[in-house]
Structures are given as C-alpha cells and as structure tokens.
N, C-alpha and C positions, 0 to 999 in steps of 0.2 A: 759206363765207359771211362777206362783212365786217363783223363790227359796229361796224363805226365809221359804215355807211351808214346815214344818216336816209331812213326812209320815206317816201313822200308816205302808203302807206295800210297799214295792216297789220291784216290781219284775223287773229281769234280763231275758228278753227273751219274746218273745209274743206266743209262740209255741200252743200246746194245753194242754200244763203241765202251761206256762205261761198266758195264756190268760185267762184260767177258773179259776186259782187261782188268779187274779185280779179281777173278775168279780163275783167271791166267797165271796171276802173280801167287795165287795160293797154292796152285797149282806145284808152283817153281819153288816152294817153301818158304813167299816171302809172307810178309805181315802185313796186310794192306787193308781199307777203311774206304767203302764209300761214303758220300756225303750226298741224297739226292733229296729234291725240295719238295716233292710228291710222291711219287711210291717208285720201288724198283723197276726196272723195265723199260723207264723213261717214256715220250710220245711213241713210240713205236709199239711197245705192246701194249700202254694204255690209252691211248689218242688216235692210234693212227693205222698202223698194219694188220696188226693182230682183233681188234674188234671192227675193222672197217668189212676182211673178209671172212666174219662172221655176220654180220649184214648182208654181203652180197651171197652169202651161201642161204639163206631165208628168199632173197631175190630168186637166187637161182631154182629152186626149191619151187617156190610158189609157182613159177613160169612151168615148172615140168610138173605140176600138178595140173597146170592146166590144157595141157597136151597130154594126159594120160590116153586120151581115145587112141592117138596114132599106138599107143602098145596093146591095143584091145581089152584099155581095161578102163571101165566107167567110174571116172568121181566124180559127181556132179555136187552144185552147192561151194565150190571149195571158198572159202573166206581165209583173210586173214586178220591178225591181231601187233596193226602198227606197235602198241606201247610193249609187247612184249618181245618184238623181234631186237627193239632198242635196245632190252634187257638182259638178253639171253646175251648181247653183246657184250655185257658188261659183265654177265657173269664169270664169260668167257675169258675176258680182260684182268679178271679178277683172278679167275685159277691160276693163270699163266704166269699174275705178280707173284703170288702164294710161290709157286716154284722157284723162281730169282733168288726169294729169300730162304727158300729151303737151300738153296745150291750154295749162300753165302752161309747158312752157317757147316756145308758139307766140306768147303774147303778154309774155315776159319778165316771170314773175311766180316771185319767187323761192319756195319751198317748203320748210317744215320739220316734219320729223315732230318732234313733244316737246308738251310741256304749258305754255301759257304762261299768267302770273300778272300781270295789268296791276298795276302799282303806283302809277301816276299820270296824267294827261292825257302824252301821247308815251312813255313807257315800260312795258316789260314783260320779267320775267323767266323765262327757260325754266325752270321747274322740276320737271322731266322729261324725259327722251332723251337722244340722245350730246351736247348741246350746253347738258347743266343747270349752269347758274351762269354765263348770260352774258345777258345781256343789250341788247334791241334797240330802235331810237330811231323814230319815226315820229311826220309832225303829225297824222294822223287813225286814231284806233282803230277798227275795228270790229269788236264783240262779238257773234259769229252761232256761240255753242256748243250751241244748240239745246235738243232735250231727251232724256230715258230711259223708259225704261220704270215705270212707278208700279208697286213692289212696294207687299208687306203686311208691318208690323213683326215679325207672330207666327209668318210662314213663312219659311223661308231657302229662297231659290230655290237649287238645286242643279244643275240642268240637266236631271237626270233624273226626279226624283217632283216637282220643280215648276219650271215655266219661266216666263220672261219671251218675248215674240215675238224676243230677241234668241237665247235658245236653243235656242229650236223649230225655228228657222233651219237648225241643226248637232246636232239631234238623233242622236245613233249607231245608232239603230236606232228601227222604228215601235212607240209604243205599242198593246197591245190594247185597251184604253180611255182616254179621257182624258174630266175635266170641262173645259171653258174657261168661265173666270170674264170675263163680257162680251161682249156682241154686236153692239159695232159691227164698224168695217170690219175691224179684226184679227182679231177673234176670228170674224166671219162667215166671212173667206178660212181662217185654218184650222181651223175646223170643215167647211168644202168640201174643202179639201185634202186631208184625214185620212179625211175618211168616205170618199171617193171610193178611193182606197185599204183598205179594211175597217175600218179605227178603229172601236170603239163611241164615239161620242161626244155627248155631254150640251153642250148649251149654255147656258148659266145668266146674265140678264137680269132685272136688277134692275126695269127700267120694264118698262111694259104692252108695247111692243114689242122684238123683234130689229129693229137700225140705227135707231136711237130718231131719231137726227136726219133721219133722208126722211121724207117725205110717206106718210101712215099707208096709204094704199093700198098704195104698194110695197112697205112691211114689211110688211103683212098677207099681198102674193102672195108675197115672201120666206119666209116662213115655213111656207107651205103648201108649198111647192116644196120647202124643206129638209126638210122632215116625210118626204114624198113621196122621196126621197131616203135617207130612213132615217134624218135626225140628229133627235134626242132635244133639241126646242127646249123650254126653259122660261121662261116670262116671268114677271112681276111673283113674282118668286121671289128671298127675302135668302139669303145663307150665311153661318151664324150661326155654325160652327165647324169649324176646320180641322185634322186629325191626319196627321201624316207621319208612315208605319209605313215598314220596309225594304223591303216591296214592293207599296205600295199607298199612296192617300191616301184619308183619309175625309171622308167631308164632310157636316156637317147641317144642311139646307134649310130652309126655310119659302115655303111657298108658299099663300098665303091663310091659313087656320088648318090649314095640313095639314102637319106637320113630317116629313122624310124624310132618310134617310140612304143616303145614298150613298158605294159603295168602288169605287174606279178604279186605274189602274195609275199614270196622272199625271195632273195639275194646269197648268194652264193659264193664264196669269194676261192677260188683255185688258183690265184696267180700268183706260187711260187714261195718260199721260205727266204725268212732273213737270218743272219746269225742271232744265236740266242749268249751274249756276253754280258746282258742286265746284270749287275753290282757283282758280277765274279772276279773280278780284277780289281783292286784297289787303287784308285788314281792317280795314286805313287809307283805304281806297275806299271810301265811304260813297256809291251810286247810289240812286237813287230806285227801288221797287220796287212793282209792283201783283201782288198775291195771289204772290206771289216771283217772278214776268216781270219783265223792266227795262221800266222805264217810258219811254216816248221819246214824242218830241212831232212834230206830221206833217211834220218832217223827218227821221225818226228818232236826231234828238239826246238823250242822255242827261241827267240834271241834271246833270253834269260835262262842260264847255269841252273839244271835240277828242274826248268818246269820242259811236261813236253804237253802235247797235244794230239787228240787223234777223232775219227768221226766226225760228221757232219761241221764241223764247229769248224775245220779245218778247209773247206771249201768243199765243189763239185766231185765226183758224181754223190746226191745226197742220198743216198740207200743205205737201208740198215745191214745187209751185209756184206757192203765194203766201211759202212764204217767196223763191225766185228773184227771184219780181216784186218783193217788199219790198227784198231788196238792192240789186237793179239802180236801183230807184228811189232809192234812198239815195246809192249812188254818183254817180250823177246830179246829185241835188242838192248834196251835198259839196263838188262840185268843180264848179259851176258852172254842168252842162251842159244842165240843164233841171231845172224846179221839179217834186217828186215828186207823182206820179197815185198817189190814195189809192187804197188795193184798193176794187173795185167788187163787181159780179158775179164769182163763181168757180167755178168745178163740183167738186162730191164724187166720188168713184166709189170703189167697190167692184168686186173683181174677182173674187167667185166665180161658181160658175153657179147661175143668168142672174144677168149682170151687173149693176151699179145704176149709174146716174150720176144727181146733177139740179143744179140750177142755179138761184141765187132763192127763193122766194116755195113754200111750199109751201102747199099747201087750205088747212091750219089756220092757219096765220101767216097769210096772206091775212085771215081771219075774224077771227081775234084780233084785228088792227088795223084794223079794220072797213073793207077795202077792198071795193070794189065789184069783182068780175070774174068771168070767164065759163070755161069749162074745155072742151078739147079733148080727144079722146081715139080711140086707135086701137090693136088688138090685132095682133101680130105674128101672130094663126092667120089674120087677112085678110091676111097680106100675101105673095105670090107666093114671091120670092125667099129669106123664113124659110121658109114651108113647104119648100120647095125643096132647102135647105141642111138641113133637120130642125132648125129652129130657132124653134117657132111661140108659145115660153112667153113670158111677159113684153106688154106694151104702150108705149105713148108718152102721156106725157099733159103737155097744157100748156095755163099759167094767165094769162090775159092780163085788162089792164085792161077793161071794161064799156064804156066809153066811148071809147075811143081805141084801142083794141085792141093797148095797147102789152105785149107779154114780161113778163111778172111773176115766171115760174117755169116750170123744166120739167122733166118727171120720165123717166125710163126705168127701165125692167126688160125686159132680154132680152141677148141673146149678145152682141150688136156695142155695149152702150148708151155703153159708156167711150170708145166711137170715136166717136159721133152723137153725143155732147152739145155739140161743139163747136161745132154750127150755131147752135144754139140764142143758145151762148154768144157768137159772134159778132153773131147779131142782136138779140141785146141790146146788146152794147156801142156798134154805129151803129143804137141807139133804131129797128129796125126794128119792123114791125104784122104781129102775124098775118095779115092778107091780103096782105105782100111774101111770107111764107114762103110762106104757099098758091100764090102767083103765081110763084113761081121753079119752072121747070122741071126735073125732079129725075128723073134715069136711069132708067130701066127692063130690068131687074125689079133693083132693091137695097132695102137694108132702109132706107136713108135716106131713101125715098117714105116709110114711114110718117109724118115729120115733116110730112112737105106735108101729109098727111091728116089726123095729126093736126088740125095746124092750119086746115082746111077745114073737119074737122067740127064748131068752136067758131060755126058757122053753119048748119050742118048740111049742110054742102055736100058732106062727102068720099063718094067714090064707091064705095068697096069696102067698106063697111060699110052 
C-alpha cells in the first residue's frame, strides 16, 4: 500500500457506519482506504448482529424440533451440540467478513487491518498492525469507530464468570446458570438463547419493564411469554453487589424493599455501550464532544475542518442501520452528491421468541406529548396463516394520527415481527394513512394480512376479530 497516495476519503473503523461509507465513496469514483483494527464488518457482523442471530436461529430450531409432534411428525432423541452451534456462529461471521472485503476490492477501496490515530485534519498514524509507524494522507476523515460494550469498574470480565455480549458470543462451553444484568435487546436475545437450551437463567431489569424502550404492551406480553418459557424475569430490581468466587458469581439484589441473593455460575453483563474513542484521536485533537459521542452537525462535520463523523460513535439510536444510513448520508454530502436526509423514522427489533419490532411513536410518547391518536390492533391467534405455521403468540398494533390518520407508530410481537415492520416503515416514510394500508391488498393466508387488519380495525373495520 503507497503512502505517498492522498486520500480523497479515509475512514476510521470498518463497521457498518464504516464499511458502507467507503464503499459509497467508490461508488462516487472517489479513492478511499479503510483502516479497521480486526476485521471488516466491525462488532456488528463480527461481535454482535450477524452471529448473535445465528445463535438464536440454532435456539429457534432446537425448540421447533421439540414440538415436532404438534405437526404430526415424531423426532424423538433430539440433542444438541452447544460447541458447534458457537461455531457454526462464527462461521457464519466469517463468510459475511469474506464479503466486505470482496465488496472493497469491487469498488477499489483500499483496506487495512491496524489501529489508526488521526493526528490532524488529513493525517493519521497507524499505531497498530504490520504497518505501525506510517503514516496515511487524506482530504476527508471519517471517524465511524463505533462502540463497546459498557463494563462495570468493580468486575473484570473474564469470559468465563463474567461476559460482555462480546464473550458470550465464544463462550467454551454452556453455563448451568447465568444472571444477565439488563433487558433490552441483548440481554432479551440471550436470555431466549440460553434458556431455550436449559440455562437457569435470571434476568435482572433495572426499570418497571424487560425492552424498557417498546411500547409497554409489548414488554408486558414479552415477559409473560418469557416467564412462560421458564426465564426467571426481574424487574424494577437494583444489584447492589457483585462477588466473583472460582466457580460462581454472587450477586445481591434489591427488589422493592426485598433484598436477595443470588449464586450463578456466570454473569452477564447487557447494560448498555460506551463510546469506542480508545487512541483514535491524538491528544492534540481537541473534537467537540457530547456526553463522550463526537459531536457533528447535520452534515456530519466534526468541530475540526476535513474530519467528520458518523455511526454509533456519534450517539443514540445505536443500530447498525442507522448507523449505514448516517454514513451513506455523510458520504453523500461530503463529496457533493446530494445534501444528507436527517434519520427519520427507524425500526427496533429484537430477535428472540416472539419477535419484537416497532417503529415511531409508541402509546406513551404518543400521550406524553399530548398527541391526539387512535390505536389499531390485531392478534396473531385470529390470524390463519400464524395459526397454521404454530405461530399465534404475539399481535400488531398501530398508532396513527386522530385526524388524518397518518402512521404515528407501530408495534409488533410475534415470529415474523422483524420481517413486517418494514411496511409499516415504508408507509411512513411516503406519509401514507392507515386506510392506504387497509386498502392494499395483502396475500392470503400470510401473517402480513395482520397489518391490514390491524390497520382496519383503528375503525373497527377488520374482519377476523
């Protein structure tokens, strides 16, 4: 690799906020060079998204092998093989990087594994991998190194008696119990993961809900459904102290005025990511920072001339595709090609079972902001094709305006919700009315009729309910 060549774009991180905004810029015919310190893809196809639901499709899998009888058809015996579902993870994680870099060298985007340290607007120094101590020239920066996982000062994650979602990943073997500290979407997927295989598993929720951010109906049926399931959910519950013994963790609770202690084999840790800015900045780089995110402005320009930033690294919401959409948009603007579309509407999702996704505007923010609007709703046990499939837990529910009946919000819980929410999401983005969704003609028997009906019944029109 020459380093005498000046960049047009050189990005800081390969992630999915990193990788597509290189592969954007080749795209646009510029010359641009990642620099990432593990492999392409960053935590999200190698840590984090991409083999976590490979995991829960082995979970998923193993649990409908064991209900084969409801299809009339006998496996008995069924086993599984914890060390290879890990694997099959990683294999998975593996093709996916394999792609990245095929897609860098299809659009002439150079690539370098190392760690690089910007030292000023156009330069930055590798200071890590085979190429530490040189140095590369570019007119435009982009900082998309994303983030980590949020440890705790008093525990030392270990891999073993306590993980991060990046170790549980490559765990060696199944714990017989685990607590997991946190219940959004990490800690929900493995606590489904685990238990569905036998884990004892405790999940430990600081707010009144498990997935604190949906719409409190759906974490209310989440949680009955995980109960129901066997996992051991605790909410509005602190843990006030942590003991790592040689073969066990301790742990002492608080849950209203009732203190308890709890001994597990491991610890879990789901509370939440920090920014990841470890020696990317040189200490003579003084950037603007909000709550330690880089601050960028709706170009995503840095307070430093030539750098910008985009992806997780930049704050809230941390998802891998709005960080994509925040680079591509970036790239975009940088180089000319069109003036960046602020993120809008987005969808969550959750991938244990039954699935969560939503999109918008949930009841309570609705209320909170004293909007006026009306609520649809539709159970997956009226609907043909869930029954069908053995799939009838869960509903659809969506919130639209009072008066206009425009998409406000929309929620799901059930098997397929992470596939269906993107209607939703589309008719919000062309400002469509709950009566086009009613009005569009929707296959028969799929579980995407439920949306119609939903959306029928916020007039009371749907017909299977």
């Amino acid at each position: 690799m020459n380093s005498e060549i000046t960049y047009d774009l050189l990005v800081l991180g390969g992630g999915p906020a990193g990788y597509a905004a290189a592969i954007r810029a080749g795209q646009l015919g510029k010359k641009a060079i990642v620099v990432e310190m593990e492999r392409a893809g960053g935590t999200c196809l190698n840590w984090g998204c991409i083999p976590s639901k490979a995991l829960l499709k082995s979970a998923e899998t193993y649990q409908n092998a064991l209900k084969m009888d409801d299809f009339g058809i006998s496996c008995e015996n069924v086993q599984y093989d914890f060390e290879k579902i890990i694997q099959r993870s990683r294999k998975v994680a593996d093709q996916m990087g394999g792609g990245i870099e095929y897609l860098f060298k299809k659009n002439k985007v150079d690539y370098m594994v190392g760690k690089g340290m910007v030292h000023a607007p156009g330069m930055v120094e590798i200071i890590e991998g085979d190429q530490k101590g040189s140095y590369l020239k570019a007119h435009k920066i982009l900082v998309a190194t994303g983030c980590k996982a949020r440890a705790l000062e008093e525990v030392v994650v270990d891999g073993e008696r306590v993980m991060t979602s990046r170790e549980a990943l490559v765990m060696k073997k199944q714990p017989t119990s685990i607590a997991i500290m946190g219940a959004g979407a990490i800690g929900a997927e493995f606590a489904y993961f685990l238990n569905s295989f036998g884990t004892k598993v405790i999940l430990l929720e600081m707010l009144p809900n498990i997935l604190p951010v949906e719409d409190a109906e759906v974490s209310a049926t989440l949680l009955k459904s995980f109960q129901s399931q066997g996992i051991d959910c605790r909410v509005n519950t602190r843990v006030d102290d942590i003991k790592v013994n040689k073969d066990s963790v301790t742990l002492t609770t608080t849950t209203g005025d009732q203190e308890e202690v709890l001994e597990v084999e491991s610890l879990l840790l789901a509370i939440g990511v920090v920014p990841n800015l470890d020696s990317a900045l040189s200490p003579k780089l003084k950037l603007d920072l909000h709550k330690g995110y880089l601050k960028v402005d709706e170009n995503y320009k840095t307070s430093e001339k030539g750098i910008y930033a985009a992806g997780d690294i930049v704050g809230p919401p941390w998802l891998a595709h709005v960080a994509t959409y925040r680079a591509i948009q970036a790239v975009n603007g940088m180089f000319g090609h069109s003036l960046p579309v602020p993120v809008g509407a987005f969808p969550g999702c959750t991938y244990c079972q039954p699935q969560v996704a939503s999109i918008g505007l949930t009841e309570e923010k609705a209320k909170e902001e004293g909007v006026a609007y009306k609520v649809g709703k539709f159970p997956f046990a009226a609907s043909g094709k869930a029954v069908a499939v053995n799939h009838p837990e869960g509903f659809v529910k969506i919130i639209v305006g009072e008066k206009y009946g425009e998409i406000l919000g929309a929620h799901i819980i059930g098997s397929d919700a992470t596939e269906l929410i993107t209607e939703y999401g589309l008719g919000m983005k062309l400002e469509a009315t709950v009566d086009e969704i009613h009005q569009t003609i929707h296959a028969h028997p799929t579980m995407s009729e439920a949306l119609a009906e939903a959306a029928a019944s916020v007039h009371g029109e749907a017909i299977h309910i």
